[in-house]
C-alpha angles and dihedrals in degrees: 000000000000118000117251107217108184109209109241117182126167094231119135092244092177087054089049105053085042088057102038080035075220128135107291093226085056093053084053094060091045088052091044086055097049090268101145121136128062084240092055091044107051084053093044092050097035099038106185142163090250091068097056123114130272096260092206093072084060105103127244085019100113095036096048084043090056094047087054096042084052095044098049088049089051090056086237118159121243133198130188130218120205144170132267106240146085088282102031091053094055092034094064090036080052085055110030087062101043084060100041081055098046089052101258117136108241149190130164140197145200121199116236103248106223091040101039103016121205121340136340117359130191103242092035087058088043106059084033086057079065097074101010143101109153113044111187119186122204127183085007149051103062082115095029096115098150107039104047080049091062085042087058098043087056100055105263130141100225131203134181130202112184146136102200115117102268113241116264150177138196123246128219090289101056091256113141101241106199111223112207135171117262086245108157090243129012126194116185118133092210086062107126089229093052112101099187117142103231116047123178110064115134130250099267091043089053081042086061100052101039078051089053092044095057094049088048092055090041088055085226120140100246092230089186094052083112103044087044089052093059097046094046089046083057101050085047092067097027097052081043093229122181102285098218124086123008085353089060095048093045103049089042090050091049093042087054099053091042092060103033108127096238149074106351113248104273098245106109102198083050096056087046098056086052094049091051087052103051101239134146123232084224107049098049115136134160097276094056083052099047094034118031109013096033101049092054083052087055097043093077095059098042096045101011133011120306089224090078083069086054095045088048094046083043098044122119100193125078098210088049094047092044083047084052087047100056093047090054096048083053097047088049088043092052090038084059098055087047094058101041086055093050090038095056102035087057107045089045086056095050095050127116085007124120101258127223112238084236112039117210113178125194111202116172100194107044126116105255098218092067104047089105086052096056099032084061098051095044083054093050091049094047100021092224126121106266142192117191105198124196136186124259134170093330107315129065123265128184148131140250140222134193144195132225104281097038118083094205096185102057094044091056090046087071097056088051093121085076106049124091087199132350129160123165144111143254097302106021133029135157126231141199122192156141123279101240090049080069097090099034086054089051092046099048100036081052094043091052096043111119091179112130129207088262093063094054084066109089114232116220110202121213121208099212128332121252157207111227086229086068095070106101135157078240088062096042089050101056088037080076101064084073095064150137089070130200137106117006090006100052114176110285111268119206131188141215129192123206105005121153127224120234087191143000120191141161118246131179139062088256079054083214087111124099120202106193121178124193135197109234127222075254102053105243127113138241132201115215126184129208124189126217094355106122108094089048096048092045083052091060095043095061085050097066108001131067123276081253098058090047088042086053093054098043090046089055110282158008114221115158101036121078116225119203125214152142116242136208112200159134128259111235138176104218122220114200125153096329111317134092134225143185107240137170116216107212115218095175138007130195120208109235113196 
């Protein structure tokens, strides 16, 4: 059962709403979020272009910009390579306009992921050195030594754009000694020697303001901002970076442009992915990009090619883009099966089995593109880091998630000898090995692991605890001042203790969804949903309450027996035909007796 940890901070929240003339319950989630001064709050609340960073203080940015400028003068030819998911797609369509605008001649390219795997590879380099002067890496080639060090010995001008943590070893003292590749020009804000204020964007995001730079220095007016925004803004939620800073401005922005009124951004693949997938212009929100537009990007790289998400986001006619589209919504919809058949097959064989504290699962058959996507399910069932490792080609691939208390970058790290390739940060990497690495990685990262018990229990942390009588429209209005939410700014979660149901049913044709509806002090009443809940809550019922009462409820509903709880939710305002309620989403639910 998952741990409540109620947010304390020591900030004057009186003093703060008086002074931001702003809800008290919101100040405390400022405060909750670091939010603290009335600087930091007017640009959190108010999170606007104007706030951004000088991109100039960003390492590696005005020597990279001389060696295009030069390049572009020289009439010498560029390509970019790029990655194959949701960021490294828009990251290279970011760049490879910017320099088609600017007057440079360029190409780009994403390795196929089962036949190349992740980043620069040798041959790739090799057949791209033919018709290449300038290679520029984005999402990709921090770790790439080796590599970067072929593209120089035949004759190419490199540089890298990523925000990966570069690799990395200690020396006889005990010092971390960065290892990076001898690119020309290397821009990457988790660089030992960067000194830029705000680290963690994602590659895309980097991609757009060196885009924006170049135009500055060029004293050209930058015609796709706007376009580079939005697909900045994309990769942001997709790549799930830190909401707070850059990252804040930019997915607001983008937010913003996506759902003006008129006219539709001008990207016609674009227009057409949201067509196949049923969505308004005006009603897009984080959860339609991380969940329902980014996951058909990523499809192509994970079943197909990525560069089908390039063509699409490149393409000028309208038949050809809505034929893209449509590509992409199968792939996702195939990629889904795959991973509801994997998911499931490998937490039913693990349970009722003494788990390792690091899992590291070796399965043969599965897909290897969707290894991540497993691994993080499996973590979020078991709440234990986990790597899901497939075979490809002859050596082992897969990919690694982590919880809270787990670095699973460094600890990999230490396991580096057997790995043929691995890149990542604090809660996700990729791998490549032997197979015979496969053991040796499971004992030593097992052997190394310091996690307790107490950290295999998920904590659930709750913004401020409330009445019931505290929901109001007023309150869901000024929580939204918060948005967008994601990493780092989740949606506030409240809590209240003691509260007693009027009604429970069951609603939905996959009958996993829970309507409650409880009677307020005041009287009146509110609706709350809760997805995927029933077999849980049924669970608890037949704990403390009669067969009948659990027999109501599995039959449809409970209607003349209280239940008493305690709940965990959002606060939501509910669009449905038309009208519009105020509704709690439960996220978790405690029995009372």
């Amino acid at each position: 059962m998952p741990r409540w940890i109620i947010r304390d901070t020591d900030a004057n929240i009186d003093l703060m709403a008086k002074t931001l003339k702003i809800n008290p319950i919101l100040c405390k989630i400022l405060a909750n979020r670091g939010v603290r001064s009335k600087h930091a709050a007017i640009r959190f609340l108010n999170p606007l272009p104007g706030y951004m960073h000088d991109t100039a203080a960003m390492a590696g940015v005005e020597c990279a910009a001389g060696l295009v400028f030069d390049a572009i003068r020289n009439g010498k030819t560029f390509c970019i390579f790029g990655d194959y998911d949701v960021d490294g797609i828009t990251a290279t369509l970011i760049l490879y306009k910017a320099l088609i605008a600017l007057g440079g001649t360029s190409g780009y390219y994403i390795p196929h992921r089962e036949q190349e795997g992740y980043g620069l590879n040798i041959p790739a380099i090799e057949n791209i050195s033919k018709t290449t002067d300038v290679l520029i890496t984005v999402d990709n080639g921090i770790a790439a030594i080796d590599e970067v060090a072929r593209a120089k010995e035949l004759g190419m001008t490199v540089i890298i754009i990523d925000h990966h943590q570069p690799p990395y070893h200690l020396d006889n003292n005990g010092e971390v000694v960065e290892e990076l590749p001898a690119a020309d020009a290397i821009i990457d804000p988790k660089q030992a020697n960067c000194t830029y204020s705000f680290k963690e964007m994602c590659a895309a995001a980097i991609a757009y303001k060196f885009s924006e730079y170049l135009h500055k220095k060029a004293e050209k007016p930058y015609k796709n901002r706007e376009e580079a925004v939005i697909f900045a803004a994309i990769a942001s939620f997709c790549d799930v970076v830190d909401l707070v800073d850059e990252n804040r401005i930019i997915a607001a922005t983008g937010l913003a442009l996506l759902n003006k009124k008129s006219p539709p951004p001008a990207n016609i693949g674009l227009n057409a992915l949201v067509r196949a997938r049923k969505l308004e212009y005006n009603k897009i929100g984080a959860f339609d990009i991380g969940f329902i537009i980014g996951p058909c990007i990523n499809a192509t790289g994970r079943l197909e090619s990525a560069m089908l998400g390039v063509e699409l986001f490149m393409c000028e006619d309208d038949a050809k883009a809505m034929a893209l589209a449509d590509k992409l919504v199968q792939l996702n919809d195939e990629r889904k099966d795959m991973c509801a058949k994997f998911v499931e097959k490998v937490v039913d064989s693990l349970q009722g089995t003494d788990l390792d504290k690091v899992l590291v699962l070796y399965e043969p058959e599965i897909h290897e593109s969707i290894a991540g996507i497993v691994a993080g399910r499996v973590k979020d069932a078991l709440h234990r880091p986990t790597i899901v490792l497939a075979q490809s080609g002859g050596i082992v691939k897969g990919s690694a998630r982590s919880i809270e208390r787990y670095n699973i970058f460094e600890e990999m790290q230490k396991c580096k000898d057997l790995f043929l390739r691995f890149g990542g940060h604090k809660m996700a990497a990729g791998v490549s090995l032997a197979e015979e690495n496969v053991n040796e990685l499971r004992r030593r990262l097992n052997a190394a692991c310091v996690l307790s018990d107490d950290d295999f229990i998920p904590n659930i942390y709750i913004d401020k605890e409330l009445r019931l009588d505290d929901v109001t429209y007023e309150l869901a209005d000024s929580l939204n001042l918060l948005a967008p939410f994601g990493k780092e700014n989740k949606q506030p979660l409240f809590a209240t203790y003691d509260v007693y149901t009027e009604s429970v049913e069951i609603i939905g044709q996959s009958g996993e969804t829970m309507r409650l509806c409880f009677r307020l002090a005041s009287g009146r009443k509110l609706r709350a949903v809760a997805f995927k809940s029933v077999d849980k809550f049924a669970q608890m019922l037949a704990e403390d309450y009669s067969d009948e009462v659990v027999q109501n409820f599995l039959h449809g509903r409970i209607r003349n027996t209280t239940v008493k709880m305690d709940i965990a939710y959002h606060i939501e305002i509910n669009e449905f035909n038309g009208n519009s309620s105020l509704q709690l989403r439960v996220v978790d639910i405690r029995l009372k007796t």
